[in-house]
N, C-alpha and C positions, 0 to 999 in steps of 0.2 A: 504494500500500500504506500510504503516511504516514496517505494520509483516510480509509481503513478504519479502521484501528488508532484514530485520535482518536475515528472514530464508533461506532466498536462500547466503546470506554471510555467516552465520554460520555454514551453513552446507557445503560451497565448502569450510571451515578452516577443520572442520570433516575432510573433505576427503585429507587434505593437511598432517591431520597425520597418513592416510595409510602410508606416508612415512615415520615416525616413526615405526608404526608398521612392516613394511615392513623390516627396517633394523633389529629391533630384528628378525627378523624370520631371517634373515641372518646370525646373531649373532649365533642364536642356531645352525645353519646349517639342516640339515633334521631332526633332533628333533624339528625345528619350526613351521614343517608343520606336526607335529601332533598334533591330538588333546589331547591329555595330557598336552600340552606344553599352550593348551589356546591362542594362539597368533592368531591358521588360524579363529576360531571364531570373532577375535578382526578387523581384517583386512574387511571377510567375511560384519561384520555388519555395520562397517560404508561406505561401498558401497550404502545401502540402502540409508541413507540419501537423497541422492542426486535424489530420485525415490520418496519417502512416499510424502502422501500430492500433490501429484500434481509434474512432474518432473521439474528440476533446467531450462529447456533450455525452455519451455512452459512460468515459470512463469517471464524468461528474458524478454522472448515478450511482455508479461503482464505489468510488471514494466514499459518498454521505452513506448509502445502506451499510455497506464493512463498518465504520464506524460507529453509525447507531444502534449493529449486533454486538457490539461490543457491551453498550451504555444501555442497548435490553435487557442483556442478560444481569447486568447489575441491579435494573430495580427488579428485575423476578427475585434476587437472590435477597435483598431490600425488604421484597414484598413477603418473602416466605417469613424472614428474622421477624419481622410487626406479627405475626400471628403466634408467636412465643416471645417475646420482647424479654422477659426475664432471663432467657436461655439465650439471648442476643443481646445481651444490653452494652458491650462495648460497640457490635457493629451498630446498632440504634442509635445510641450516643451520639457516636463521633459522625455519622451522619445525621443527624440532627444539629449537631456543630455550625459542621458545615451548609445545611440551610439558614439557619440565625445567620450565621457569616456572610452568607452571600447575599440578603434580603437586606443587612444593612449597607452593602458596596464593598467589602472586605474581598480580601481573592482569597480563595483556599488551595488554588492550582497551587505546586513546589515555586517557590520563588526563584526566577532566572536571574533577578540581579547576581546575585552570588557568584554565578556564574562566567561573568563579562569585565571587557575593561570598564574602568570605574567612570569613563566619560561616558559609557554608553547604559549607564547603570535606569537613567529617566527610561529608556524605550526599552529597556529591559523589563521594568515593573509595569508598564504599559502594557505589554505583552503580558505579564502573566494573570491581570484585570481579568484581559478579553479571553484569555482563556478560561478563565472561572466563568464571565460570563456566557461564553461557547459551550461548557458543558451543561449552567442552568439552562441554557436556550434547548438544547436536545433534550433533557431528562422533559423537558413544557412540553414540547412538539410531540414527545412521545406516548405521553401520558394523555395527551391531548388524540393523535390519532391512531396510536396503538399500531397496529399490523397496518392497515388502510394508508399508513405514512408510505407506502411505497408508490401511492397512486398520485403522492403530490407532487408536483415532477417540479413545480416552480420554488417549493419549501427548498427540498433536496438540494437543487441549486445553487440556493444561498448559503446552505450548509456546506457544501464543497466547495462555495468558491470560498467561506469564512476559513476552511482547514488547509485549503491550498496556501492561501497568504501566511495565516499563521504557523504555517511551514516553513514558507520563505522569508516570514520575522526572524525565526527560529537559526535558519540557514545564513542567513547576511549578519547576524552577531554576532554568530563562532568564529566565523572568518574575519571577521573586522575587527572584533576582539585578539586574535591571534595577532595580525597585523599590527595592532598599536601598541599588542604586548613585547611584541620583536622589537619596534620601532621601525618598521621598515620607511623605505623611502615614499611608498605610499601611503602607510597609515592614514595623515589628515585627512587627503582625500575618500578613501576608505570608509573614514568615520563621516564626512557629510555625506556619502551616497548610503550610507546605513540609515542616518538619523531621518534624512528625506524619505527612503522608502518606508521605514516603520511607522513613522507618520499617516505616509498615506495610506499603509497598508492597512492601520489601525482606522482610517476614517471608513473604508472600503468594508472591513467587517462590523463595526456599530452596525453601518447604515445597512448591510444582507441580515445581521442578525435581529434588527429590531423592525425590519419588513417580514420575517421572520414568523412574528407572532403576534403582531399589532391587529387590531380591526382595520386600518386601509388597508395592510399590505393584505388580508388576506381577503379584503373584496375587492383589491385590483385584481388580486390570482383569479377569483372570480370572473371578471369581466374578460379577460386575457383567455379565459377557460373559451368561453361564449362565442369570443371574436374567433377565436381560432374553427371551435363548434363548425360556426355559422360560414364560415370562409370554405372547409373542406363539402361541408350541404351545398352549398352553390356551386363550388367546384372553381372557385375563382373569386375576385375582389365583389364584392356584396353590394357599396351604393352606386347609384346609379350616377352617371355624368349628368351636373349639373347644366351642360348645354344640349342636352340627350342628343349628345353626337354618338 
């Protein structure tokens, strides 16, 4: 699941430098879109990425369901301990702990600061928030659609794209951490393209995790459900041209 997760992040960053590519062909003007110029090749092939191996939106499904067999099988094991609580009272406990802790904003995930260089220590606790809040958000979802979670293809989504980033949080601070613990000649650099990405990576999973579970995000899933419905019923785009051409 670790080489899915890197592969299906690394290859939707591939495809984020089509737009790179994309602006040199700009650049050139119609000299970009030939082949002499090497560019429409460059743009061309890193389309595939996103295809080889198995496609990026198959292995999302992939990613969130492994995951939340994981976080099933914990509240069955949960759910068995409450029906002897006295004969489970440490694991009741400490899981009870851990809800009080999370309901006031506390993380209970293992602290990654510890972990890092000490500059990078803010996006390190950062990280370890959103993963407390990543796991309350699955233990809600599932509790909420139990087995039927497999039919929400748009929940799922949000949930692998929140675990792929939090990966690549994960990923960009051992290594940057390493780097400014060497002292290398890159470190500072190192260290502002970590602190940038954790950033954004951190605004990217709030916003999938709290569309997640919200009442809009889950009557936009709704309407998206609908649109989509209504689109494959007709067989093609649904309203009508407003000049009835």
């Amino acid at each position: 699941m670790h080489s899915i997760a890197w592969r299906n992040g690394i290859y939707e960053v591939c495809w984020s430098g089509a737009c790179v590519a994309d602006e040199c062909i700009q650049l050139h003007g119609g000299m970009g879109y030939m082949k002499s110029a090497g560019l429409e090749r460059v743009l061309r092939d890193l389309r595939i990425f996103r295809i080889f191996e198995g496609t990026n939106d198959i292995l999302r499904l992939f990613i969130a369901l492994t995951g939340m067999q994981y976080a099933g099988g914990h509240l069955r094991e949960l759910q068995a301990a409450l029906k002897n609580p006295l004969a489970n009272l440490g694991l009741v406990v400490s899981e009870g702990m851990k809800r009080a802790q999370r309901s006031v904003g506390m993380a209970t995930a293992e602290p990654l600061g510890e972990h890092v260089h000490p500059s990078l220590r803010p996006a390190a606790d950062e990280a370890t928030k959103l993963v407390t809040h990543f796991g309350g958000t699955v233990e809600q979802l599932l509790s909420k659609y139990g087995k039927n979670i497999i039919h929400e293809q748009f929940v799922l989504n949000r949930i692998a794209e929140s675990a792929i980033d939090m990966y690549g949080t994960v990923g960009v601070l051992s290594r940057s951490s390493r780097s400014l613990t060497l002292d290398l000649p890159s470190a500072e650099h190192e260290g502002h393209l970590t602190t940038v990405f954790c950033k954004e990576a951190a605004e990217r999973i709030e916003r999938h995790l709290s569309a997640a579970t919200s009442s809009v995000g889950v009557e936009t899933d709704k309407r998206l459900t609908s649109i989509s419905q209504q689109t494959v019923e007709n067989e093609g785009y649904v309203p009508h041209h407003p000049l009835e051409l």
